[in-house]
C-alpha positions as CSV (number, residue, x, y, z in Angstrom):
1,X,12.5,13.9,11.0
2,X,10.1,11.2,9.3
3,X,6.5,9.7,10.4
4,X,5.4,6.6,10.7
5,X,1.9,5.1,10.0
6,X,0.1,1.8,11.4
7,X,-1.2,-0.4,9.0
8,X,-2.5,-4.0,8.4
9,X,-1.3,-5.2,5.9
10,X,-2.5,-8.8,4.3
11,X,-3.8,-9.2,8.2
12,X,-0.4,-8.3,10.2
13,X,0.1,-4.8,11.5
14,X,3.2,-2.8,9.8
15,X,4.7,0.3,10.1
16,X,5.6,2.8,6.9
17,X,8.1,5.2,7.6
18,X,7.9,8.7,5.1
19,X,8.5,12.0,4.5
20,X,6.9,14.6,3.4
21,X,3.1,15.8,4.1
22,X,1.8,11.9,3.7
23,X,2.3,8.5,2.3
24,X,0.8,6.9,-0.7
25,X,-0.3,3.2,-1.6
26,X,2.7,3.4,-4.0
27,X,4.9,4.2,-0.8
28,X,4.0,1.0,0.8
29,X,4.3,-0.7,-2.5
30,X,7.7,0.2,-3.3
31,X,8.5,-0.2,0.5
32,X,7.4,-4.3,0.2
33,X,9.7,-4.4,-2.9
34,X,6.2,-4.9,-5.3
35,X,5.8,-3.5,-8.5
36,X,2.6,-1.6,-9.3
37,X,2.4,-3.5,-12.4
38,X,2.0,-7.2,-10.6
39,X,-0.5,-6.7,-7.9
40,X,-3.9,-5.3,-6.7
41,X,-4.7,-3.3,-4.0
42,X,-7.3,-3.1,-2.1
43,X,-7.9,0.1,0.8
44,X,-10.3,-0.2,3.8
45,X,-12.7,-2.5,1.2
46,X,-12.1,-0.4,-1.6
47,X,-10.5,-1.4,-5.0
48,X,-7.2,0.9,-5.7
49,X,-7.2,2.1,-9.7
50,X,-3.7,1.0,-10.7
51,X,-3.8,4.5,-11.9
52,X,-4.2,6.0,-8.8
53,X,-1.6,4.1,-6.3
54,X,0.8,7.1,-6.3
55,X,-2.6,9.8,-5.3
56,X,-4.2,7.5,-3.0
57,X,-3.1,8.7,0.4
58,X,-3.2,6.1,3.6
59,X,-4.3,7.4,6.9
60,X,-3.2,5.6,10.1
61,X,-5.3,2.3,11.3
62,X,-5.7,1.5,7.4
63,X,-6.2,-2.0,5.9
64,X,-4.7,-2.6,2.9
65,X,-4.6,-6.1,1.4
66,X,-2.5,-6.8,-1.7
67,X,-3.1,-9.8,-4.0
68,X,0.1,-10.8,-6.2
69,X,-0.3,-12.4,-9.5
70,X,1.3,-15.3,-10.6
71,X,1.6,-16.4,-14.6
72,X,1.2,-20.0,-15.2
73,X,-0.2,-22.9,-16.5
């Protein structure tokens, strides 16, 4: 059986489902459907290293707000 964490995310409160000892930044990523590659993450305030989405554990109550980037001209 799975856990769930509470999280606002981009303002509205969302749940994460996992498994395991604890989820990860790149958990919730690839649970939105966004790759690592095309968006920044911020935690509670804090700028996420792209490097570091996949050791960067979330804790229930976090605020995570994730900014997309768009190519044109």
């Amino acid at each position: 059986m799975g856990s769930v964490l509470q999280l606002r995310v981009n303002g509205q409160e969302r749940e994460l489902a996992y498994e395991g000892a604890g989820a990860t930044v790149l958990d919730l990523l690839a649970s939105l459907d966004q790759h690592p590659k095309t968006v920044a993450v911020e935690l509670n305030r804090e700028l996420v290293p792209r490097v570091r989405l996949g050791e960067t554990a979330l804790r229930d109550g976090d605020r995570v707000e994730i900014v997309r980037f768009v190519q044109g001209g």
